[in-house]
C-alpha positions in Angstrom: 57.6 -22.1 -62.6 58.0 -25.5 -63.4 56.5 -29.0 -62.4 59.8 -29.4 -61.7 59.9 -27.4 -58.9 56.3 -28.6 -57.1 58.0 -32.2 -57.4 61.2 -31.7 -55.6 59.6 -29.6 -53.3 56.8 -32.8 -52.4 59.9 -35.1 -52.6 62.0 -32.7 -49.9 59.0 -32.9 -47.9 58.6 -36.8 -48.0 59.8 -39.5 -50.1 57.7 -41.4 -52.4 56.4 -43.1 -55.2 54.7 -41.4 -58.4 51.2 -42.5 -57.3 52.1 -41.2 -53.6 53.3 -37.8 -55.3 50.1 -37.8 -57.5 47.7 -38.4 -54.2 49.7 -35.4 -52.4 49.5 -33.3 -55.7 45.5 -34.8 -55.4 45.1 -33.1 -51.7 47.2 -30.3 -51.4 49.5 -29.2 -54.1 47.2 -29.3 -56.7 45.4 -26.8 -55.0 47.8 -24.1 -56.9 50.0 -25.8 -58.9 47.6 -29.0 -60.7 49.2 -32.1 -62.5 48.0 -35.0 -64.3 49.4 -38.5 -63.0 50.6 -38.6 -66.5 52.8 -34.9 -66.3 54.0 -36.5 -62.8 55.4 -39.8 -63.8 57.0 -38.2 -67.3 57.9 -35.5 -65.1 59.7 -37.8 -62.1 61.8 -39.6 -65.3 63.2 -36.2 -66.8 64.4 -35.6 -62.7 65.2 -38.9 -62.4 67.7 -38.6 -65.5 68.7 -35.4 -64.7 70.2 -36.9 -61.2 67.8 -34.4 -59.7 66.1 -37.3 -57.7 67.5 -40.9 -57.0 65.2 -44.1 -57.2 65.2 -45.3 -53.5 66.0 -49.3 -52.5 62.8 -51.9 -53.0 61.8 -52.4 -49.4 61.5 -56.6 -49.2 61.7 -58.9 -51.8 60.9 -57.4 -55.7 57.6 -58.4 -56.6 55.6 -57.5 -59.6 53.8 -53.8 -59.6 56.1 -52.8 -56.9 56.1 -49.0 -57.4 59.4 -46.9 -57.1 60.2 -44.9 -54.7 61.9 -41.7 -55.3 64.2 -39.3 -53.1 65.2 -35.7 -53.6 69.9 -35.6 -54.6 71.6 -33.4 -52.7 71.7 -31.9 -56.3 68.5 -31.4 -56.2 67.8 -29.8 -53.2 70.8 -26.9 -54.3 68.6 -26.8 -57.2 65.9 -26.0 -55.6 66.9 -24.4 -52.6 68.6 -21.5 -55.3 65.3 -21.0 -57.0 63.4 -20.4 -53.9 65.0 -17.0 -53.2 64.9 -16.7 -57.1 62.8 -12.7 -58.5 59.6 -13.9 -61.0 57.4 -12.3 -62.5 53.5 -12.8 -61.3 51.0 -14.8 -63.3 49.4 -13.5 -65.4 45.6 -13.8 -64.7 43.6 -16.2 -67.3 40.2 -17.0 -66.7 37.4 -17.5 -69.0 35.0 -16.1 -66.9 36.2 -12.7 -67.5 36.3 -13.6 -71.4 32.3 -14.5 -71.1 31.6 -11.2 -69.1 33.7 -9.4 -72.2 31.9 -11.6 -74.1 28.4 -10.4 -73.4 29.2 -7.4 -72.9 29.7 -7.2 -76.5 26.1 -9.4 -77.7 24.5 -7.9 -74.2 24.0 -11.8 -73.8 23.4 -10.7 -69.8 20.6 -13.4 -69.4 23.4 -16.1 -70.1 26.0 -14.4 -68.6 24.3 -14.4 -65.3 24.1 -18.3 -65.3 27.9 -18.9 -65.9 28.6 -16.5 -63.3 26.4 -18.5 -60.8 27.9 -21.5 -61.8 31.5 -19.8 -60.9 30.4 -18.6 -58.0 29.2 -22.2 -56.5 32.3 -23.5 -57.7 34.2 -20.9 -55.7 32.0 -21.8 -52.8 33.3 -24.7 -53.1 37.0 -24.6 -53.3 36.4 -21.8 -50.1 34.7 -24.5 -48.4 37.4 -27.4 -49.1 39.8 -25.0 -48.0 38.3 -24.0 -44.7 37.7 -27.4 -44.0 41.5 -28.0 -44.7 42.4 -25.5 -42.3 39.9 -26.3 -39.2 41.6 -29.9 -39.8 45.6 -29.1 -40.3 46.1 -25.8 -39.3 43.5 -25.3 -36.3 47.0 -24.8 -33.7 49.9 -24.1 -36.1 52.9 -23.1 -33.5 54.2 -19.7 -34.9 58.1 -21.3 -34.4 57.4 -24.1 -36.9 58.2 -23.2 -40.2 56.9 -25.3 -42.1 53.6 -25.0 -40.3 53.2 -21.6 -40.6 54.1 -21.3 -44.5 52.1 -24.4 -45.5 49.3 -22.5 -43.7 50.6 -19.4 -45.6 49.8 -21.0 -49.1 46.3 -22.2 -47.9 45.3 -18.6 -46.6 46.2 -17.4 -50.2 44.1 -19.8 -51.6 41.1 -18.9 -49.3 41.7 -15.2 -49.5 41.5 -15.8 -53.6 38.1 -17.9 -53.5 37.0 -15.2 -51.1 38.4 -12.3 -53.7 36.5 -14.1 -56.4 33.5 -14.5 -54.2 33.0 -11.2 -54.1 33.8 -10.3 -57.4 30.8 -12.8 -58.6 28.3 -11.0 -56.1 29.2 -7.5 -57.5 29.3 -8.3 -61.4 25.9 -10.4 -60.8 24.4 -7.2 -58.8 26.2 -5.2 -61.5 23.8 -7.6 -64.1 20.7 -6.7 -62.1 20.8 -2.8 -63.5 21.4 -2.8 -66.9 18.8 -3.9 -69.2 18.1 -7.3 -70.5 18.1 -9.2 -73.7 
């Protein structure tokens, strides 16, 4: 996938500008699919060029600073509407953490592996915690007829369901640590 695709799905969503998109991408979309403000704005040109997305009228009289505002083309939206129901291949898994346990198990470094996995795992703790937080606030009565209540609150269970997955992975590998010898 593309940022392509995270941007006109934001813009179908809502209009906006590229710091309004980079807040959103900031609270929510990030979540699973992170930018930079930089990658947006380049990213809002190519579209923009591509008649993807349309620059929307200044609201009031121009004034300096005044950001643009951008809208999804009815190109756009066939765009992205066809990739939806498009067959991809999942993504692949890349994490460094499981590169460190590799890592040590070949130096049977165990002593310093322990600390980058507690590390992880309050960082998981974390995200899990943002996320539940996210869904006691949005999502506490999501009516089951509203789709886009229910999938938004589809992508968020993924999310917490990973942290949770990784959770548990942490508190097995570090039990895992606590029987083999150390170094």
């Amino acid at each position: 996938m593309s940022l392509k695709f995270a941007i006109l799905t934001s813009l179908t969503e809502r209009a906006g500008s590229g710091i309004e998109l980079a807040r959103r991408f900031d609270r929510s979309i990030g979540y699973f699919w992170p930018a930079t403000h930089q990658q947006i704005y380049r990213e809002l040109d190519r579209l923009a060029s591509a008649g993807l997305i349309r620059e929307l009228p200044q609201e009031g009289p121009p004034r300096r600073g005044q950001p643009r505002r951008f809208e999804v083309t009815p190109g756009g939206s066939e765009l992205l509407v066809g990739w939806i129901g498009e067959g991809d291949e999942p993504d692949p898994m890349r994490s460094t953490l499981a590169v460190r346990v590799r890592a040590a198990a070949a130096t049977g470094r165990t002593r310093e592996l322990r600390h980058a996995l507690e590390h992880h795992r309050r960082r998981r703790q974390d995200d899990l915690d943002r996320y539940r937080q996210i869904e006691q606030r949005d999502f506490r009565s999501v009516d089951p007829s509203d789709p886009r209540g229910t999938l938004q609150h589809r992508v968020l269970r993924l999310g917490i369901e990973g942290e949770r997955a990784w959770l548990a992975w942490c508190d097995d590998t570090l039990a895992a640590l606590e029987g083999l010898p150390g170094d």
